[in-house]
MILUM-396513 format. One record per residue: x, y negated, z negated of N, C-alpha, C in turn; residue in three letters. Coordinates in nm, 3 decimals, decimal comma, padded with zeros to 5 digits. Atoms other than C-alpha are relative to their C-alpha. Example, Ala and Ser with C-alpha at 12.3 -4.5 7.8 and 13.67 -1.06 7.14 Angstrom:
2
+---------+---------+---------+---------+---------+---------+---------+---------+---------+------+
:     n.x :     n.y :     n.z :    ca.x :    ca.y :    ca.z :     c.x :     c.y :     c.z : rest :
+---------+---------+---------+---------+---------+---------+---------+---------+---------+------+
:  00,089 :  00,119 :  00,000 :  01,230 :  00,450 : -00,780 :  00,090 : -00,120 :  00,000 :  ALA :
: -00,082 :  00,119 :  00,006 :  01,367 :  00,106 : -00,714 : -00,077 : -00,109 : -00,073 :  SER :
+---------+---------+---------+---------+---------+---------+---------+---------+---------+------+
// end
This chain:
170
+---------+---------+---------+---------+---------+---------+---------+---------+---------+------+
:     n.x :     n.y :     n.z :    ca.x :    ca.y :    ca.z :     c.x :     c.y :     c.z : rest :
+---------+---------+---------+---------+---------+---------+---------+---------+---------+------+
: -00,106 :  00,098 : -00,025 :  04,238 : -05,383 : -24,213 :  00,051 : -00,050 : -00,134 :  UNK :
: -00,078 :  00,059 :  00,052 :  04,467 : -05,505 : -24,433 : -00,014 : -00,153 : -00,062 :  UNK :
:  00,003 :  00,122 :  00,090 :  04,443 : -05,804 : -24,718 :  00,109 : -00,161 :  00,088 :  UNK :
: -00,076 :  00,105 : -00,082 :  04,718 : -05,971 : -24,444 : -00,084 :  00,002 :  00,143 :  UNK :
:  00,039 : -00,003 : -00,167 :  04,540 : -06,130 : -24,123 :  00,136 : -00,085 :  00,031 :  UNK :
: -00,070 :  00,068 : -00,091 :  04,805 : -06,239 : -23,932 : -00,058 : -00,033 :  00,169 :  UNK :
:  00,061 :  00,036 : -00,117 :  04,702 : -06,464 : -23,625 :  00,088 : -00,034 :  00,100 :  UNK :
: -00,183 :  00,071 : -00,061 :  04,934 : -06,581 : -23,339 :  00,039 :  00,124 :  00,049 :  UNK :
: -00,083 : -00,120 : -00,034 :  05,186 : -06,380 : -23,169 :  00,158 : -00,042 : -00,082 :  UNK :
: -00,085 :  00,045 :  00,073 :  05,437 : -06,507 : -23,479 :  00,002 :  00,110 : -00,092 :  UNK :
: -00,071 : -00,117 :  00,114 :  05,636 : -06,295 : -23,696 :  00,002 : -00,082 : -00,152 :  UNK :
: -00,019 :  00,020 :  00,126 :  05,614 : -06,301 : -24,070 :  00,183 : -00,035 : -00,092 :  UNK :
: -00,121 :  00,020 :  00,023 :  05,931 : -06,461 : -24,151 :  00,133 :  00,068 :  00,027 :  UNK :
: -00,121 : -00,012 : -00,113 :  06,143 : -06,346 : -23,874 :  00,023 : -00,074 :  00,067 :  UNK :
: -00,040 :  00,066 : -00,160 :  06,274 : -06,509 : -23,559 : -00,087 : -00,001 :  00,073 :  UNK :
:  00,113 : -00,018 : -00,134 :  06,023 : -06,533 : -23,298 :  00,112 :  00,072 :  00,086 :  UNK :
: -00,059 : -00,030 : -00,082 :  06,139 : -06,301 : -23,065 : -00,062 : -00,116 :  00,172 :  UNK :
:  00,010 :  00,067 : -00,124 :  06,213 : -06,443 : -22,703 : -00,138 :  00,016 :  00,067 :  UNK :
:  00,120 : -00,020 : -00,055 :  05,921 : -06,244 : -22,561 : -00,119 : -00,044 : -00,017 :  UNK :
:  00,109 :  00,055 :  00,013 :  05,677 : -06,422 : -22,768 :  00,007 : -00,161 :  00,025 :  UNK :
: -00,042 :  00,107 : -00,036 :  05,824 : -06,749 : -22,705 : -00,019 : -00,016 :  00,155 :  UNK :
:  00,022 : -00,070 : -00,151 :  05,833 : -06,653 : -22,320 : -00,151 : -00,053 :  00,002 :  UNK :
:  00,126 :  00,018 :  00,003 :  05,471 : -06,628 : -22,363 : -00,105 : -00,067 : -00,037 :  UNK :
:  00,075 :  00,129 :  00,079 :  05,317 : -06,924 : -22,559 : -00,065 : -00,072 :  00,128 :  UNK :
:  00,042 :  00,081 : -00,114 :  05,075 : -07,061 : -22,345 : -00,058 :  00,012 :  00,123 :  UNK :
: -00,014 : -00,069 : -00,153 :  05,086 : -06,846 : -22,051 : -00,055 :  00,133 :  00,016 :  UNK :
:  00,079 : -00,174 : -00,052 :  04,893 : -06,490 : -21,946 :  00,067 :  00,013 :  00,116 :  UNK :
: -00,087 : -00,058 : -00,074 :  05,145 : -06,451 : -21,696 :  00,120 :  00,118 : -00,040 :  UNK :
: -00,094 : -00,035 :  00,019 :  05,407 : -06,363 : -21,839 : -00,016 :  00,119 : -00,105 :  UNK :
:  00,008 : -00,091 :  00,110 :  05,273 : -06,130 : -22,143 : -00,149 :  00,002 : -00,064 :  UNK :
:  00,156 : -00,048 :  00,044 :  04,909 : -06,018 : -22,211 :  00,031 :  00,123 : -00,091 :  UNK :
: -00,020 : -00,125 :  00,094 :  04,896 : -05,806 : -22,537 : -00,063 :  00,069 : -00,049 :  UNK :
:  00,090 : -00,112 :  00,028 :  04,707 : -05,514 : -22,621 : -00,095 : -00,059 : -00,127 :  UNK :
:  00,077 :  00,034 :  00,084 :  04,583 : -05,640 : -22,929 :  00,103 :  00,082 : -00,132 :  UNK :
: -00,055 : -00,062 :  00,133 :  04,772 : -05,643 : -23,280 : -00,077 :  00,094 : -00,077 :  UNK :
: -00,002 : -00,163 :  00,054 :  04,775 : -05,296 : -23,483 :  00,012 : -00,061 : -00,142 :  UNK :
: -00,012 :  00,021 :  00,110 :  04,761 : -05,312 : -23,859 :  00,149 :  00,062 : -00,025 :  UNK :
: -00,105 : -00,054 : -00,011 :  05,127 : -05,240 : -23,965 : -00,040 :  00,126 : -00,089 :  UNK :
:  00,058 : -00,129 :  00,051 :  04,953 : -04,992 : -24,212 : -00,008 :  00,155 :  00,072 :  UNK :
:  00,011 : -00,061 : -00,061 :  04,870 : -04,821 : -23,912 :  00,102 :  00,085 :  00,059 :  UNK :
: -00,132 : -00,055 : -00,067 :  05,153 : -04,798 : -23,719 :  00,139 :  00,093 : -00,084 :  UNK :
: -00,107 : -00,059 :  00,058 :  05,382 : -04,688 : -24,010 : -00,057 :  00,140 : -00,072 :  UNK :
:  00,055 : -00,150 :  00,020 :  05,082 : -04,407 : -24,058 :  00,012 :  00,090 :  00,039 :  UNK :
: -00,032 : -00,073 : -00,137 :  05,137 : -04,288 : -23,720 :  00,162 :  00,055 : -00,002 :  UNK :
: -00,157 : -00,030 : -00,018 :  05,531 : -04,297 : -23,750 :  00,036 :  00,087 : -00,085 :  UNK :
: -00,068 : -00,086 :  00,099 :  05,511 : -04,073 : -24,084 : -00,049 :  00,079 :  00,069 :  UNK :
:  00,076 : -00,083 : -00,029 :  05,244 : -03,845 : -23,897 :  00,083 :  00,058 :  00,120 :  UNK :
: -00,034 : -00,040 : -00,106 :  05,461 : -03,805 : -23,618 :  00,159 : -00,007 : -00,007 :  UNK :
: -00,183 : -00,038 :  00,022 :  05,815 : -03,749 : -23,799 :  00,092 : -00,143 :  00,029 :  UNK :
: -00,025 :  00,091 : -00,032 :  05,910 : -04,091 : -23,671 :  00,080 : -00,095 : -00,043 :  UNK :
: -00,046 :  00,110 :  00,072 :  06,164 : -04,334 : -23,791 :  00,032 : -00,109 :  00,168 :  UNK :
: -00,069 :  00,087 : -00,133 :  06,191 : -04,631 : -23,528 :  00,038 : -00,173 : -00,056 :  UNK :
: -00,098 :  00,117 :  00,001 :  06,371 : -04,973 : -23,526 : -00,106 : -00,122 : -00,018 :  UNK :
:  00,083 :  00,101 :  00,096 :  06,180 : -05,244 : -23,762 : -00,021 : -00,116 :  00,117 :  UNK :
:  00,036 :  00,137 : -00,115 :  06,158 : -05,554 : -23,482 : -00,077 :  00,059 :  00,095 :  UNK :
:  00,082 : -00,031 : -00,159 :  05,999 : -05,312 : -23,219 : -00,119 :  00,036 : -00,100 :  UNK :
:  00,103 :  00,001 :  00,050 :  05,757 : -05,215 : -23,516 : -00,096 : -00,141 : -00,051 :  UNK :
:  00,089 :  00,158 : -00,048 :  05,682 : -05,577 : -23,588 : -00,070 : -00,025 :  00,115 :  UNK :
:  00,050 :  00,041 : -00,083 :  05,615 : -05,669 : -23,266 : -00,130 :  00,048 :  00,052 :  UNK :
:  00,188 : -00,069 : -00,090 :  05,339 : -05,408 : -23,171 : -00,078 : -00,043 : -00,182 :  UNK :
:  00,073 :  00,039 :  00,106 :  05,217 : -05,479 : -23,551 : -00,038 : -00,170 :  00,076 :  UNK :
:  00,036 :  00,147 : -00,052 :  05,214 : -05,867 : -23,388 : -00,159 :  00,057 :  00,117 :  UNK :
:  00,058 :  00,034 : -00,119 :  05,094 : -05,774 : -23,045 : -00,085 :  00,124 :  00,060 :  UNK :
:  00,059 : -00,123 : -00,070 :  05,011 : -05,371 : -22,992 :  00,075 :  00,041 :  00,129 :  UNK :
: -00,091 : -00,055 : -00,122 :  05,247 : -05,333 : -22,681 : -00,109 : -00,122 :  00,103 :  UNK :
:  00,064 :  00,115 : -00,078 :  05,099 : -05,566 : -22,382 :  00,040 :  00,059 :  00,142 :  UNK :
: -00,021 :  00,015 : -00,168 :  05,133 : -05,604 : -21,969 :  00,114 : -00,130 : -00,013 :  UNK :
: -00,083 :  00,113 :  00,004 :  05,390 : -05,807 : -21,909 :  00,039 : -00,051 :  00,155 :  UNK :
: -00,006 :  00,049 : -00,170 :  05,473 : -06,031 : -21,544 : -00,115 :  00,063 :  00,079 :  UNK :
:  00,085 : -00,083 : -00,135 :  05,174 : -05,963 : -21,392 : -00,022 :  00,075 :  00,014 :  UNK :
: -00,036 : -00,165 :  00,066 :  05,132 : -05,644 : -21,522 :  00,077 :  00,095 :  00,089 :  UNK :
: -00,104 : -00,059 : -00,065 :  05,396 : -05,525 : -21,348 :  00,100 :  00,097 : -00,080 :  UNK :
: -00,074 : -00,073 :  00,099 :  05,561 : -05,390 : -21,670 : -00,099 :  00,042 : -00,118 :  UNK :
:  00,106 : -00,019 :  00,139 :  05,390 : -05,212 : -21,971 :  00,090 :  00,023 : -00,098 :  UNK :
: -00,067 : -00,094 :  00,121 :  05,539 : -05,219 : -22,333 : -00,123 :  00,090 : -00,099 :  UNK :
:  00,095 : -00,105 :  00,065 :  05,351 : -04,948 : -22,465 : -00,055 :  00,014 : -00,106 :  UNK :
:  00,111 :  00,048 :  00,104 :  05,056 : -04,936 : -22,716 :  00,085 :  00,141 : -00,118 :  UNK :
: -00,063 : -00,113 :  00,065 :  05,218 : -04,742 : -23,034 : -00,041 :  00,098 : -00,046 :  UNK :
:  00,038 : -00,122 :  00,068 :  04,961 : -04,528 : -23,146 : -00,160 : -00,006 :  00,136 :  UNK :
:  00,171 : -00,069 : -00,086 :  04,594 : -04,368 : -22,970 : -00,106 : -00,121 : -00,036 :  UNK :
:  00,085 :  00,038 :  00,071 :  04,427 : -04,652 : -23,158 : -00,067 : -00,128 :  00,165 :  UNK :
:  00,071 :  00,053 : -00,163 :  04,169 : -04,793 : -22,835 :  00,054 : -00,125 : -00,028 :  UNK :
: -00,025 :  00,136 :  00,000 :  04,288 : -05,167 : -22,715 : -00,169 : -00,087 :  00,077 :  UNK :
:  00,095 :  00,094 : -00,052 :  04,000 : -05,411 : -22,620 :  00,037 : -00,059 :  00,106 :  UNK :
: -00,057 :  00,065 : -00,094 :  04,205 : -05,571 : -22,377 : -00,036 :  00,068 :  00,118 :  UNK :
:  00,028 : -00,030 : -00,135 :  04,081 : -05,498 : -22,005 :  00,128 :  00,044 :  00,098 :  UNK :
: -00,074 : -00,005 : -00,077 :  04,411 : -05,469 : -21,877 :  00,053 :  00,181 : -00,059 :  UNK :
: -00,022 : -00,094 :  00,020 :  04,477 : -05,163 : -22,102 : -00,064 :  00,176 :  00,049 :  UNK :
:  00,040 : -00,132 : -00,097 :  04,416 : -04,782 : -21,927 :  00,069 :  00,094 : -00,102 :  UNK :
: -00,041 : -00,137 :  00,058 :  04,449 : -04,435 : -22,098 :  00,136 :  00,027 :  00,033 :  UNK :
: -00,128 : -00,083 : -00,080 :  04,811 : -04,330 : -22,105 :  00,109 : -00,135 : -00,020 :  UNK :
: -00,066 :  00,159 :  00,029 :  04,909 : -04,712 : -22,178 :  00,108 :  00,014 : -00,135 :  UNK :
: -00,062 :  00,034 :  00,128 :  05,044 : -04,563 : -22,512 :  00,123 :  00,067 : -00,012 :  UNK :
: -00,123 : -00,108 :  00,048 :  05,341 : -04,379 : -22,672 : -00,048 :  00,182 :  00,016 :  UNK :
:  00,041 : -00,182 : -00,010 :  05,242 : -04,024 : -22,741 : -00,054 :  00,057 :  00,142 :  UNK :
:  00,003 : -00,026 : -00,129 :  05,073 : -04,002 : -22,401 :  00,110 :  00,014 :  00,133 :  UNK :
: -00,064 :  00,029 : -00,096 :  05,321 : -04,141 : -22,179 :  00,156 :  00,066 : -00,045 :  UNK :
: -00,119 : -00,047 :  00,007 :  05,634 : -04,009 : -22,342 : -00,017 :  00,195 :  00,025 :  UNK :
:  00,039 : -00,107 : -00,071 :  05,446 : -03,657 : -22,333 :  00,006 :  00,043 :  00,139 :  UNK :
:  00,000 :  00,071 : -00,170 :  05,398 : -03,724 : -21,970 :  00,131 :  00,035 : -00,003 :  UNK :
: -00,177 :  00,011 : -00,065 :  05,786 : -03,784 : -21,909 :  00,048 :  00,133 : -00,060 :  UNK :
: -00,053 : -00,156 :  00,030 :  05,879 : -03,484 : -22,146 : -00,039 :  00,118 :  00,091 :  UNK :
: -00,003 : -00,117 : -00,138 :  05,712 : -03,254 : -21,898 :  00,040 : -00,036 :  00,086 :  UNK :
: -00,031 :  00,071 : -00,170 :  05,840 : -03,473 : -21,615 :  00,205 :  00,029 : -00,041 :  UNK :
: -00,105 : -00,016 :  00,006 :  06,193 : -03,398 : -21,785 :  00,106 : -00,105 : -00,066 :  UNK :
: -00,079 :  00,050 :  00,072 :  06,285 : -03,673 : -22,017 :  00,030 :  00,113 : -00,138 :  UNK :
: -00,051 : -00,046 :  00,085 :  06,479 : -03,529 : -22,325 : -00,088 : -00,057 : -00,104 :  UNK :
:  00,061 :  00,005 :  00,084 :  06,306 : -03,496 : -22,664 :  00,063 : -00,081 : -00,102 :  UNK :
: -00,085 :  00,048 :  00,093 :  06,573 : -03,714 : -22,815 : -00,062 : -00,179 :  00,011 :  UNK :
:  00,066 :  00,122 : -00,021 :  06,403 : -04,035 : -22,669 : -00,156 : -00,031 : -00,029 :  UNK :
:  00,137 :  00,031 :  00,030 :  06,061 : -04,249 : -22,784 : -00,033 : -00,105 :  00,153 :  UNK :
:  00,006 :  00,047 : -00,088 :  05,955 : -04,389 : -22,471 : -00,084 : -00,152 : -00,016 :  UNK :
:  00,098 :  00,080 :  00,019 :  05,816 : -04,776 : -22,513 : -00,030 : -00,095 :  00,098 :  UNK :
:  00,040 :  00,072 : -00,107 :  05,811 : -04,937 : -22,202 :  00,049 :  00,098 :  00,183 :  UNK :
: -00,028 : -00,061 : -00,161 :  05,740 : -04,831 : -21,796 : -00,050 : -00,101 :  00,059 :  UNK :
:  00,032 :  00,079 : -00,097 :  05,755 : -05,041 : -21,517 :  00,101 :  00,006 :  00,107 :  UNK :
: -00,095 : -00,020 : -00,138 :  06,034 : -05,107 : -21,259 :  00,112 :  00,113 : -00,074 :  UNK :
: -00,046 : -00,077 : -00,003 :  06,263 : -04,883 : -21,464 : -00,066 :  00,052 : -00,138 :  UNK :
:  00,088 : -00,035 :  00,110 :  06,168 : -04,698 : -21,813 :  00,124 : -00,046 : -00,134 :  UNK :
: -00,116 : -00,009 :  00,152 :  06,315 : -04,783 : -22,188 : -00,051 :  00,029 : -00,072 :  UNK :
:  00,050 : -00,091 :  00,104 :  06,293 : -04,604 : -22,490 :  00,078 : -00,019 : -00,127 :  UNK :
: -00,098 : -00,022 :  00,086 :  06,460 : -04,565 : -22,839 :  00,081 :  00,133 :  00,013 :  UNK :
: -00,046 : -00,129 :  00,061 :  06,697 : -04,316 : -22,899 :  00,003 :  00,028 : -00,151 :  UNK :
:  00,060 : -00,024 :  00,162 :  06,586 : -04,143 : -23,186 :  00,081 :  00,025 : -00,124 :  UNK :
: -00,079 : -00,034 :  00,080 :  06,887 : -03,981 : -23,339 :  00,121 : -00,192 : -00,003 :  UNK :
: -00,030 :  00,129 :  00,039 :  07,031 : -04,376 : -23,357 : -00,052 : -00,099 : -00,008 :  UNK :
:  00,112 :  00,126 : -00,006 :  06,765 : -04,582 : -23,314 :  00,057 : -00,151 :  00,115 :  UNK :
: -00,012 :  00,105 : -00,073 :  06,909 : -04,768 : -23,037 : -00,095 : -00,013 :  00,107 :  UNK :
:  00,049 :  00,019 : -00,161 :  06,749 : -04,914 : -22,722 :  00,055 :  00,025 :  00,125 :  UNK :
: -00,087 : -00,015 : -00,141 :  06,817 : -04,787 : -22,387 : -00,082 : -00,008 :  00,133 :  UNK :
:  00,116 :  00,027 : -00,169 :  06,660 : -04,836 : -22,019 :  00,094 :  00,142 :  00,074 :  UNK :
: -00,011 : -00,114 : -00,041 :  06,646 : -04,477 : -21,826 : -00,012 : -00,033 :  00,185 :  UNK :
:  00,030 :  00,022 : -00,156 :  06,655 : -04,464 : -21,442 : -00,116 :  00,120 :  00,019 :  UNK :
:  00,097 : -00,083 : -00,009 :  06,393 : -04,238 : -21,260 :  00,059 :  00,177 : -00,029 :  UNK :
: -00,087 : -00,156 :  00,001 :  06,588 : -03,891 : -21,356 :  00,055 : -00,005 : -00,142 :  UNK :
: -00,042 :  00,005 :  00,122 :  06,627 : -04,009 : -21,721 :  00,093 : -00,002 : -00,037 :  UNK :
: -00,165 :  00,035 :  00,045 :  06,985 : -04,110 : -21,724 : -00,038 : -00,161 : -00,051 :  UNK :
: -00,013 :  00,100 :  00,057 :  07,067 : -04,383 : -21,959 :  00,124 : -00,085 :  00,105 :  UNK :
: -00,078 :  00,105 : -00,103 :  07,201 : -04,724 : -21,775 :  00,023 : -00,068 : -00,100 :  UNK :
: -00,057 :  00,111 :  00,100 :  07,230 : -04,943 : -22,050 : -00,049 :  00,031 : -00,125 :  UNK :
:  00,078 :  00,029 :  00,150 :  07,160 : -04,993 : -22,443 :  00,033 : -00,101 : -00,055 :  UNK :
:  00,022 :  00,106 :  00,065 :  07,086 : -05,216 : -22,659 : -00,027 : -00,033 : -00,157 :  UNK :
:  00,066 : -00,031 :  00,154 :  07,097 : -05,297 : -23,056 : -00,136 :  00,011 : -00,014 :  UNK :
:  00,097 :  00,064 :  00,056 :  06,813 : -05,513 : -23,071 : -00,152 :  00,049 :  00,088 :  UNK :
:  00,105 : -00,002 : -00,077 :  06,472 : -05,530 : -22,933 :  00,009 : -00,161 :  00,077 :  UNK :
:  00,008 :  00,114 : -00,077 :  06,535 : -05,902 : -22,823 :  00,130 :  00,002 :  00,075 :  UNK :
: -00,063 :  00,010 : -00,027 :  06,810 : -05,827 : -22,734 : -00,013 :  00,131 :  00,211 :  UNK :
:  00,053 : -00,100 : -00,111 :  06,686 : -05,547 : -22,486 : -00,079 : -00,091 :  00,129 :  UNK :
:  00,101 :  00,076 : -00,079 :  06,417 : -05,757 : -22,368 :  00,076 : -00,116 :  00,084 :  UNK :
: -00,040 :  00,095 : -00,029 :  06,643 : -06,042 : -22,286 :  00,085 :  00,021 :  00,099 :  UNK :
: -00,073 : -00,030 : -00,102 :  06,880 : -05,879 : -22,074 : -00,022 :  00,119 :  00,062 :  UNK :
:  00,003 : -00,053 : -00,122 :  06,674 : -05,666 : -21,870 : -00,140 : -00,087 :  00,065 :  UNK :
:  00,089 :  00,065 :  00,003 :  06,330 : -05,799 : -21,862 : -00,042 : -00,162 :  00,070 :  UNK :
:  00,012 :  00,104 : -00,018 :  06,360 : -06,153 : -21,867 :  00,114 : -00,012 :  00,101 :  UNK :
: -00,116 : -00,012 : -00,098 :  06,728 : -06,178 : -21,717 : -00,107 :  00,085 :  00,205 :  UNK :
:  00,063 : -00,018 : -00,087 :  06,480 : -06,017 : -21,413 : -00,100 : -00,051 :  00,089 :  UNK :
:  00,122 :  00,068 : -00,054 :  06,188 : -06,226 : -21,404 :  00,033 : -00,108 : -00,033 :  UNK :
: -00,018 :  00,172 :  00,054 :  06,328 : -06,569 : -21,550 : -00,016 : -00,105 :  00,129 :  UNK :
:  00,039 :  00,139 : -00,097 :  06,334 : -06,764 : -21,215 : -00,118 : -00,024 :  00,077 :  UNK :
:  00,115 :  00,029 : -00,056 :  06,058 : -06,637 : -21,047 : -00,117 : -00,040 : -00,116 :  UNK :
:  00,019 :  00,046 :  00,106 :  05,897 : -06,710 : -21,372 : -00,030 : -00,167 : -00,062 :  UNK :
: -00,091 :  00,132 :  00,067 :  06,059 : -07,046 : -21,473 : -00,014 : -00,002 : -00,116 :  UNK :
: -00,007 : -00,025 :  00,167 :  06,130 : -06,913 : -21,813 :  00,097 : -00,113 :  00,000 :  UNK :
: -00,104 :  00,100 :  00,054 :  06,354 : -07,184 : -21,977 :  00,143 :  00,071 :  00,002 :  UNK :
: -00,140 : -00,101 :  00,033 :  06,708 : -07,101 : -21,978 :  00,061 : -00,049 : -00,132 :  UNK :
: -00,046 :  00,036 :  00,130 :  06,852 : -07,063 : -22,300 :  00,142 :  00,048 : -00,055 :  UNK :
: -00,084 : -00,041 :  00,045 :  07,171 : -07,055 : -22,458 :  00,019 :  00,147 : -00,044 :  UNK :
: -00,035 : -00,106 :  00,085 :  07,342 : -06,721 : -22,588 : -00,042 : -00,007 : -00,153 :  UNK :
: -00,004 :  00,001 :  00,158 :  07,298 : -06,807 : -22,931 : -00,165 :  00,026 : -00,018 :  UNK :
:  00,149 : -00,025 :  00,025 :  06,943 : -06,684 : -23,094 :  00,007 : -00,037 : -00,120 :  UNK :
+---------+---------+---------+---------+---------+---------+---------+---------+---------+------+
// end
């Protein structure tokens, strides 16, 4: 591990994304695998040709990917590296589960980081965010990662929830 412990589900002089804000407090809403050394994760991303979108690598450096609502949703663990967390199961990660979908017939152009009611992924050749239906057609995208999260995710679960409602502005 790394000369940096970071504790918390707080970013090193970023924004708190919504999702960790969301979650302060609460194991409902977001149980997280267990933070990854970013060492790690950016070991994995050279080892595996990889360039992906700096806020979604923070965050699993924060959190490791997690269960989210009741584990009803998984954002996916980024590398093979085992989680301690009880809620986590083989297959919970990237390389597994996007494997998985590539034989199931997603395109090799997508990184797959979350499955639950529908699937989202990066696209690789832009690094954007997009949510896939079950037949791997793209329905929406998204710059950001909070921005992803915020308008499918939360925008989904906010009332049954009682996430706070919050202005447009971040």
């Amino acid at each position: 591990m790394s000369g940096k412990h970071v504790t918390g589900l707080r970013f090193n002089g970023l924004q708190m994304l919504k999702i960790l804000k969301d979650a302060e407090g609460r194991n409902d809403v977001f149980m997280p695998f267990g933070a990854i050394a970013l060492e790690q994760i950016e070991s994995w991303m050279r080892s595996s040709s990889l360039i992906i979108p700096r806020d979604l690598v923070e965050f699993w450096s924060q959190t490791g990917g997690g269960d989210l609502f009741d584990d009803s949703e998984t954002i996916l663990r980024p590398t093979r590296v085992p989680s301690l967390y009880p809620g986590f199961v083989d297959g919970d990660d990237i390389d597994s589960a996007t494997q998985f979908r590539i034989q199931n017939g997603l395109p090799d152009s997508y990184l797959l980081f979350h499955e639950g009611t529908f699937f989202s992924a990066v696209r690789l050749p832009d690094q954007m965010f997009v949510t896939l239906d079950d037949k791997f057609q793209e329905t929406a995208e998204f710059a950001t990662f909070d921005e992803w999260y915020t308008l499918t995710l939360r925008s989904e679960y906010d009332t049954h929830y009682g996430l706070p409602i919050e202005s447009d502005k971040s």
